[in-house]
VMD Tcl script that draws the C-alpha trace (Angstrom):
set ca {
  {-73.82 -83.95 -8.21}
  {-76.08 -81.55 -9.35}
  {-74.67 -80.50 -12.76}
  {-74.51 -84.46 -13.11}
  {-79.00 -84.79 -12.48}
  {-79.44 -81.73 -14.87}
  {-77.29 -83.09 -17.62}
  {-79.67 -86.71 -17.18}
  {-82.63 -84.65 -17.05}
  {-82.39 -83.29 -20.44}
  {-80.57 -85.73 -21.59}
  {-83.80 -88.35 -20.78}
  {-85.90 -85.17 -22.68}
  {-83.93 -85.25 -25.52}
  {-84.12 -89.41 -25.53}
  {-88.01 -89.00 -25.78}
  {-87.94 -87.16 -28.14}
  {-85.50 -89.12 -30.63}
  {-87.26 -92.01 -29.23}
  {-90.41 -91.01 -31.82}
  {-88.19 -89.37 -34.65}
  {-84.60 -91.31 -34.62}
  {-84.70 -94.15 -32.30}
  {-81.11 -95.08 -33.27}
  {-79.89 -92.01 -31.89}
  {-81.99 -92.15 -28.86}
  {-80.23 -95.25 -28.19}
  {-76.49 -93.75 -28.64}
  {-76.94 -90.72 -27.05}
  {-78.31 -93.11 -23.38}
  {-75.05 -95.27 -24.18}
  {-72.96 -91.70 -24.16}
  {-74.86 -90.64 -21.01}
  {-74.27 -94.05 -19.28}
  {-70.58 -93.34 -20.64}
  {-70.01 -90.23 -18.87}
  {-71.87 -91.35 -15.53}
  {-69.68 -94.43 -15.61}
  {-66.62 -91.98 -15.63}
  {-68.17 -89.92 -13.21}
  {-68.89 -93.60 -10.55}
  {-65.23 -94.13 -11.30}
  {-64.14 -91.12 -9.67}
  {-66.57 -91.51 -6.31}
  {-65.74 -94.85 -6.21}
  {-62.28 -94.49 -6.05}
  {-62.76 -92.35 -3.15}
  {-64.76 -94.67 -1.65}
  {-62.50 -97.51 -1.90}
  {-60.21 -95.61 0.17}
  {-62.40 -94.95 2.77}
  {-63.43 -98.27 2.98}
  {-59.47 -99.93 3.18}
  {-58.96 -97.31 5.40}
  {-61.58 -98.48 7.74}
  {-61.08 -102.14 7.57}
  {-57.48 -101.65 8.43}
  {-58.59 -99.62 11.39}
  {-61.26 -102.97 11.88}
  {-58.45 -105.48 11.54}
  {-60.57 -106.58 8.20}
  {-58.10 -108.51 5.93}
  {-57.63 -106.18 2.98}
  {-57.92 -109.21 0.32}
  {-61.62 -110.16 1.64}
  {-62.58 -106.10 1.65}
  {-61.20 -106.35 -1.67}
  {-62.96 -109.18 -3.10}
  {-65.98 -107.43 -1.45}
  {-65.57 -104.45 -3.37}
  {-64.53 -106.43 -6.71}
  {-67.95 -108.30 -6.08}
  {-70.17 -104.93 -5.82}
  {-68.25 -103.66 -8.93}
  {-69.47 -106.66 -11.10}
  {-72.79 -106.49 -10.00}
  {-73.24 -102.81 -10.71}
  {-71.49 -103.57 -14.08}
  {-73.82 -106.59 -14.69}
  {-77.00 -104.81 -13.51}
  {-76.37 -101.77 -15.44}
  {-75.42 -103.49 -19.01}
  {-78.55 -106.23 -18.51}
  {-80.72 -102.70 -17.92}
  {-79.35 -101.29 -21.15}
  {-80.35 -104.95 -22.86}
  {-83.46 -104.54 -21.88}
  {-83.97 -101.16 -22.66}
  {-82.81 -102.24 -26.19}
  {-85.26 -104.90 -26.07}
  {-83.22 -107.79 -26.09}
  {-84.68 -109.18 -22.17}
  {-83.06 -112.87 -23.12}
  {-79.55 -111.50 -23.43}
  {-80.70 -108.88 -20.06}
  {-81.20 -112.13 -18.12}
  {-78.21 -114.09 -19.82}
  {-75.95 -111.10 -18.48}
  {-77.74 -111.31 -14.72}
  {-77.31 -114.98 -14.89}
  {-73.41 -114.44 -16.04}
  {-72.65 -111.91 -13.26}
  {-74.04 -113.99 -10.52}
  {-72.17 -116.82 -11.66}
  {-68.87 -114.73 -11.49}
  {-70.14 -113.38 -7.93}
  {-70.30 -116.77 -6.47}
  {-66.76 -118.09 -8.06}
  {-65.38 -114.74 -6.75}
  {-66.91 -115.65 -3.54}
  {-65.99 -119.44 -3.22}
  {-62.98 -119.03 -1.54}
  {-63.53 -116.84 0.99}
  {-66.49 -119.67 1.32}
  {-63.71 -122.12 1.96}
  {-61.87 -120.09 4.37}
  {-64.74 -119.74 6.72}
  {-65.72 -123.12 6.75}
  {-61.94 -123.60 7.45}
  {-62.25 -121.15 10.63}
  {-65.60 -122.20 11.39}
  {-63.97 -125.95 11.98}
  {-61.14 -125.14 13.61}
  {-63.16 -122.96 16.36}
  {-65.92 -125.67 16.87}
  {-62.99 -128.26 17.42}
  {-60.82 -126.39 20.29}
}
mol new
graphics top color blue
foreach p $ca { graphics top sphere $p radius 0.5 }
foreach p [lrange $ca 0 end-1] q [lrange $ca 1 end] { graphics top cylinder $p $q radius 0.2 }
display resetview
């Protein structure tokens, strides 16, 4: 984790400085960073996954809502971190477009499990 916040710490001094003399390749070199700390997420978040099956099996959480859960957090990091690198770019209509697009997905994602606990929610209230 460490070798990961030293290689973003010079990479961000190395973006200032392009940022005054090349801006183009300030802007590649933050999209190669965000590359290799996306392949970096992967690997933690796989791990992580794991864990977290693991404990909803032990909770008796059913494994397609913990994974719609976890598809739902991975679209909004995904979202959230290519609407950042809009607006970095300076494009803040096509930053919010991308927000606007990912919470859209979120809430289709999440309609059905929507339906399902008005389903259960009905059924309890009429035993």
């Amino acid at each position: 984790m460490l070798k990961i916040i030293g290689m973003c710490t010079a990479a961000l001094a190395v973006i200032v400085i392009l940022k005054n003399v090349r801006s183009e390749y300030a802007f590649f070199l933050k999209l190669a960073v965000l590359l290799l700390l996306g392949m970096s997420v992967v690997g933690i978040a796989a791990e992580a996954v794991g864990q977290l099956q693991e404990m909803g099996t032990q909770a008796g959480i059913d494994s397609d809502v913990l994974m719609l859960l976890i598809k739902a957090l991975g679209l909004c990091l995904t979202a959230q971190l290519a609407a950042n690198l809009c607006q970095d770019s300076g494009e803040s209509a096509l930053a919010s477009a991308i927000e606007l697009l990912g919470r859209g997905a979120i809430l289709l994602m999440a309609l059905p499990l929507a339906a399902q606990l008005i389903s259960w929610s009905l059924s309890w209230i009429e035993v």
